[in-house]
DRENPA-3360 file (N, C-alpha, C; in nm, 2 decimals, always signed):
BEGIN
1 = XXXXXXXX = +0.08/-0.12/+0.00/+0.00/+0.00/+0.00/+0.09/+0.13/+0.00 ~ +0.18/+0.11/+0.09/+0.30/+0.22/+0.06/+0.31/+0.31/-0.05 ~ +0.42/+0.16/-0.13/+0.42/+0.21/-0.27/+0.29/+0.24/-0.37 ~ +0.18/+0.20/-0.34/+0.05/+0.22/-0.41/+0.08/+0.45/-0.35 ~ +0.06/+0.47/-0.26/+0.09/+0.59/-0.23/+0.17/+0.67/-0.26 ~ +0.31/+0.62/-0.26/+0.41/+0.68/-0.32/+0.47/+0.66/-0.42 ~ +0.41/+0.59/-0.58/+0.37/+0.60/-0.74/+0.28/+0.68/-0.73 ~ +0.18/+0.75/-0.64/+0.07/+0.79/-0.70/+0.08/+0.97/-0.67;
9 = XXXXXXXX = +0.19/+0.98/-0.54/+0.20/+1.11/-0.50/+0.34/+1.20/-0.62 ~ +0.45/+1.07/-0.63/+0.57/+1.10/-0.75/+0.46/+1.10/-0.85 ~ +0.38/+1.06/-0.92/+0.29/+1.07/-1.07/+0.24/+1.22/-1.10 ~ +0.17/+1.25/-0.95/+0.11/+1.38/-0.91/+0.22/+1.50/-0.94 ~ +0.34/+1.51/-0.85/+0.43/+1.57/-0.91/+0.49/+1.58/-0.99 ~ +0.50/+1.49/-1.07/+0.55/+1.50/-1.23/+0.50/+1.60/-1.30 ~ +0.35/+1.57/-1.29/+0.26/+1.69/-1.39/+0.26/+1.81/-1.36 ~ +0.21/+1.89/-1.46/+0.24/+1.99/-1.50/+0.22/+2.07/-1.34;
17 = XXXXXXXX = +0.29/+2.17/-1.22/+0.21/+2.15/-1.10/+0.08/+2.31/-1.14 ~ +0.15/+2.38/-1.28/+0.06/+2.49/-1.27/-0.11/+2.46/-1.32 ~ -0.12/+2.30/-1.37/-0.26/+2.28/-1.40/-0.33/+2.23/-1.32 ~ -0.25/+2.13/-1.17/-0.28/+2.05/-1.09/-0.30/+2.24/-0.98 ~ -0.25/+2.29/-0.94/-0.26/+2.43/-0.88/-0.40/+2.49/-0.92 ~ -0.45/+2.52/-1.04/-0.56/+2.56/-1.10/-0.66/+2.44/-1.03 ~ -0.66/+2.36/-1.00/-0.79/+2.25/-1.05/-0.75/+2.25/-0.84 ~ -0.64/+2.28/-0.78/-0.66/+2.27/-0.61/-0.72/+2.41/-0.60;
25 = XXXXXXXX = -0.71/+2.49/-0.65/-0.80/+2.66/-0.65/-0.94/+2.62/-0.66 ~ -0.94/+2.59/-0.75/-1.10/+2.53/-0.77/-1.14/+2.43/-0.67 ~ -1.09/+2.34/-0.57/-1.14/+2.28/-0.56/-1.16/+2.31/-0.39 ~ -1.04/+2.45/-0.35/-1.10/+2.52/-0.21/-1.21/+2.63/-0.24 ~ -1.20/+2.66/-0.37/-1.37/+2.76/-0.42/-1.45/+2.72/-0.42 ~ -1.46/+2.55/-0.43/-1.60/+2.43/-0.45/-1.63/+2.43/-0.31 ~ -1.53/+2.43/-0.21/-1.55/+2.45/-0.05/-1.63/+2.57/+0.00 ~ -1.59/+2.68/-0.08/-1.61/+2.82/-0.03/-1.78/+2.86/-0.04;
33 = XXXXXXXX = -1.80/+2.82/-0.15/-1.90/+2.79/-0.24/-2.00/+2.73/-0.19 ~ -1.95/+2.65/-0.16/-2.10/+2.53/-0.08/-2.08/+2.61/+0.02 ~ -2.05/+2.65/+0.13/-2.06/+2.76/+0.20/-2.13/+2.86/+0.19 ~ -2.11/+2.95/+0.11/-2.15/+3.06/+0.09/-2.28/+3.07/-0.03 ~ -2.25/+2.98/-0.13/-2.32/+3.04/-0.22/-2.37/+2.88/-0.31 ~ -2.48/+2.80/-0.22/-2.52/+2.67/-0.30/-2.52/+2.65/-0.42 ~ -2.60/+2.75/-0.47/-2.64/+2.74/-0.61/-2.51/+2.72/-0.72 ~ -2.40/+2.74/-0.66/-2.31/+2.76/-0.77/-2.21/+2.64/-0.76;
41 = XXXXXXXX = -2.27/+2.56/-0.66/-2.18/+2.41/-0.65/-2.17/+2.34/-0.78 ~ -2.23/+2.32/-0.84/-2.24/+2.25/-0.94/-2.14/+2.32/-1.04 ~ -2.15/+2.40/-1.10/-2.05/+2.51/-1.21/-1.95/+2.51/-1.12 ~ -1.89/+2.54/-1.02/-1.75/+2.50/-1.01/-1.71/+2.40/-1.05 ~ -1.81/+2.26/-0.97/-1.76/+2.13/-0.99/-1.72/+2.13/-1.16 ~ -1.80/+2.15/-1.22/-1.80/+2.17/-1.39/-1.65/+2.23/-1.49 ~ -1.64/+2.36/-1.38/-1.55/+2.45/-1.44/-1.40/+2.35/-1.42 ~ -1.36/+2.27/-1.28/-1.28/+2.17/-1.25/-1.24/+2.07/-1.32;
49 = XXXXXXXX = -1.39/+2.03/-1.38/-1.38/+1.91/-1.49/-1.34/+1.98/-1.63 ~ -1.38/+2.04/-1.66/-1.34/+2.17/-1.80/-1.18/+2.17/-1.78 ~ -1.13/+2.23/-1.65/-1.01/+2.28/-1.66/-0.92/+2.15/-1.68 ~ -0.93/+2.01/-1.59/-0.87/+1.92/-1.62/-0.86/+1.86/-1.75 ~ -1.00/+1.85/-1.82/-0.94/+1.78/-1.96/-0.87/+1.89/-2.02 ~ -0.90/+1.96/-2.07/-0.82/+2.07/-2.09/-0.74/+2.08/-2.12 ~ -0.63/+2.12/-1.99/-0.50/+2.07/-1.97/-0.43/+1.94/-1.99 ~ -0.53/+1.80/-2.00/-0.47/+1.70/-2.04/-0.44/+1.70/-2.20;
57 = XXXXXXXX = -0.55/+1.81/-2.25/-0.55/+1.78/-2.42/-0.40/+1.86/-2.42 ~ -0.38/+1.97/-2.37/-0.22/+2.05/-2.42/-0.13/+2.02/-2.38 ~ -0.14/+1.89/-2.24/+0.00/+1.83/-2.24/-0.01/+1.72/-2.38 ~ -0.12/+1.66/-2.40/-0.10/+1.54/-2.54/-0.03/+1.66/-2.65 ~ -0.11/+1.76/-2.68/-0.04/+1.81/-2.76/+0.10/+1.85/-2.75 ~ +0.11/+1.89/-2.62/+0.29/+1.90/-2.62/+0.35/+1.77/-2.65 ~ +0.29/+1.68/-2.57/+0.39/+1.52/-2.65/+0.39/+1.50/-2.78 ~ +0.27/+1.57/-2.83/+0.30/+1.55/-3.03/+0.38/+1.64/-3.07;
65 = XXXXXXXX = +0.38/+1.71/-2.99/+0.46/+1.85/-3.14/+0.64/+1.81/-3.06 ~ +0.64/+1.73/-2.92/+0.79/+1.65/-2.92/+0.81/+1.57/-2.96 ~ +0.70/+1.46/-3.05/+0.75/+1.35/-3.14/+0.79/+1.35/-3.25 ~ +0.69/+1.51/-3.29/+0.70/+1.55/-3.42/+0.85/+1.64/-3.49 ~ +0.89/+1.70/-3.39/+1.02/+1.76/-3.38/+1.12/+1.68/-3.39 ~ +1.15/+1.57/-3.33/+1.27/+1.49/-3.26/+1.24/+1.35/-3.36 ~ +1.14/+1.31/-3.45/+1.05/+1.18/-3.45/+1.15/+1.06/-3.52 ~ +1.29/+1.09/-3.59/+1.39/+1.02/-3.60/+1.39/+0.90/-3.51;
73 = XXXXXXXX = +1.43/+1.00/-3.35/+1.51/+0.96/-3.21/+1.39/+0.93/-3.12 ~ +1.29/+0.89/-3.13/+1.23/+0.92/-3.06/+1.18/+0.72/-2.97 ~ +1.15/+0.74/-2.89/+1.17/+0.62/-2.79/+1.00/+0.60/-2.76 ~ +0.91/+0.51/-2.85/+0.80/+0.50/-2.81/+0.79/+0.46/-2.63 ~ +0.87/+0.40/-2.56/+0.85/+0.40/-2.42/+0.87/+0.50/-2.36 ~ +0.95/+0.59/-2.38/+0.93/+0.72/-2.31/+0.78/+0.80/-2.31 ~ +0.77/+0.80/-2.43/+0.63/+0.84/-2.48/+0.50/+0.81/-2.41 ~ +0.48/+0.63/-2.41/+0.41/+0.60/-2.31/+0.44/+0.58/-2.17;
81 = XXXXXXXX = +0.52/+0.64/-2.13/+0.60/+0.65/-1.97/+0.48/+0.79/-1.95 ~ +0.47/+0.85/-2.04/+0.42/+0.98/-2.02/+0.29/+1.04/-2.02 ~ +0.20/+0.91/-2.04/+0.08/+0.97/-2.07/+0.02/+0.95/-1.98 ~ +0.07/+0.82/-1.83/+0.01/+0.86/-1.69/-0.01/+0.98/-1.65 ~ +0.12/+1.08/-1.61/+0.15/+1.20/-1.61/+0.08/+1.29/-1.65 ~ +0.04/+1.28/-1.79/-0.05/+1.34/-1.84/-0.21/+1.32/-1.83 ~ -0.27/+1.24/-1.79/-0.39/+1.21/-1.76/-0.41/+1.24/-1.62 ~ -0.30/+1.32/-1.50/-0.34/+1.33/-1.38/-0.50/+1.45/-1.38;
89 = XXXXXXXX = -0.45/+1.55/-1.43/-0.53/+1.62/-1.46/-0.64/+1.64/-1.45 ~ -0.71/+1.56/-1.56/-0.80/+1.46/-1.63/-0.86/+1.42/-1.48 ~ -0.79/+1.34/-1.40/-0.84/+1.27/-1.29/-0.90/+1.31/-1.18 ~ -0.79/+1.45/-1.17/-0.81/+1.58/-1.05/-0.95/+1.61/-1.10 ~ -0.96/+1.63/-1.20/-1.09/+1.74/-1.20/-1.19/+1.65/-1.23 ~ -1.20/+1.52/-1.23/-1.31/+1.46/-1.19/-1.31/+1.37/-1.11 ~ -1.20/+1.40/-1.00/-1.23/+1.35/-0.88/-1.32/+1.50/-0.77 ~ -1.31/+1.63/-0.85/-1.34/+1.74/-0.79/-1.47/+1.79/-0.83;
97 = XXXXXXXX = -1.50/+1.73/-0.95/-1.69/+1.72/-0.99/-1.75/+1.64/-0.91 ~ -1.69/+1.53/-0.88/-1.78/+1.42/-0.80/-1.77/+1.46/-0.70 ~ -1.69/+1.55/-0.60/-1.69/+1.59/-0.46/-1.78/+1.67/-0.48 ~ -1.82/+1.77/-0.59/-1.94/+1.86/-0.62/-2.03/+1.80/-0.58 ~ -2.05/+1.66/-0.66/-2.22/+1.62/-0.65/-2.25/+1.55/-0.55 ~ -2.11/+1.53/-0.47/-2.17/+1.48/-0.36/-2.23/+1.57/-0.23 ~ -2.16/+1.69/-0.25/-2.19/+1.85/-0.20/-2.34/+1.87/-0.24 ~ -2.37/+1.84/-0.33/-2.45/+1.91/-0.35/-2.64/+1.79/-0.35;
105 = XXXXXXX = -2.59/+1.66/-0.31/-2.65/+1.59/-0.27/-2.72/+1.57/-0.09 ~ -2.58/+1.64/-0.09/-2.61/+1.64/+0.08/-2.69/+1.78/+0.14 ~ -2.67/+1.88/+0.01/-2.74/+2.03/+0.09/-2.85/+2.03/+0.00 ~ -2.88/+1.95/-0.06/-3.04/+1.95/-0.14/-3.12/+1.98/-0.02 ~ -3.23/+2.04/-0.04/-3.32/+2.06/+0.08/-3.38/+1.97/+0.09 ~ -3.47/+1.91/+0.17/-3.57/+1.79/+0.26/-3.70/+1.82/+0.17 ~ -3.75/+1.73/+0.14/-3.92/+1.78/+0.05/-4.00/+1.70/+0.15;
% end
């Protein structure tokens, strides 16, 4: 379990930290938010999921326009070493939509 933890925290830091930063902003606003202002739980959660793929599509594009540059030398295992890394993203921001709905399951009002 250890190492289940620490592949998953080194994975985390690999990626990009200014897209994983963006999508932890969002996801103490998704806090703030349900706090202060319910109605808007959901479109955060949304804007988190937006911003993660996102960002996974322009790191894929950055790995193409490195394959495409270099594509002589280029080391298909590196390549796929890389697309964990790049799918963190992707993950953050819908592991931060589902914290939404579950936010927002719980402050539904009583009928």
């Amino acid at each position: 379990m250890l190492t289940l933890a620490s592949n998953l925290f080194n994975l985390v830091f690999s990626s990009d930290p200014f897209g994983i930063g963006v999508i932890t902003l969002l996801l103490i606003a998704l806090f703030f938010v349900a706090w202060k202002a319910p109605a808007w739980v959901k479109e955060t959660g949304l804007a988190a999921l937006a911003t993660g793929w996102l960002w996974t599509v322009c790191e894929f594009m950055a790995m193409a326009k490195a394959i495409v540059e270099c594509e002589p030398d280029v080391d298909m295992y590196i390549v796929w070493a890389a697309v964990p890394s790049a799918l963190i993203p992707a993950a953050f921001g819908l592991i931060v939509y589902i914290i939404s709905l579950i936010i927002r399951i719980v402050r539904k009002p009583k009928m």
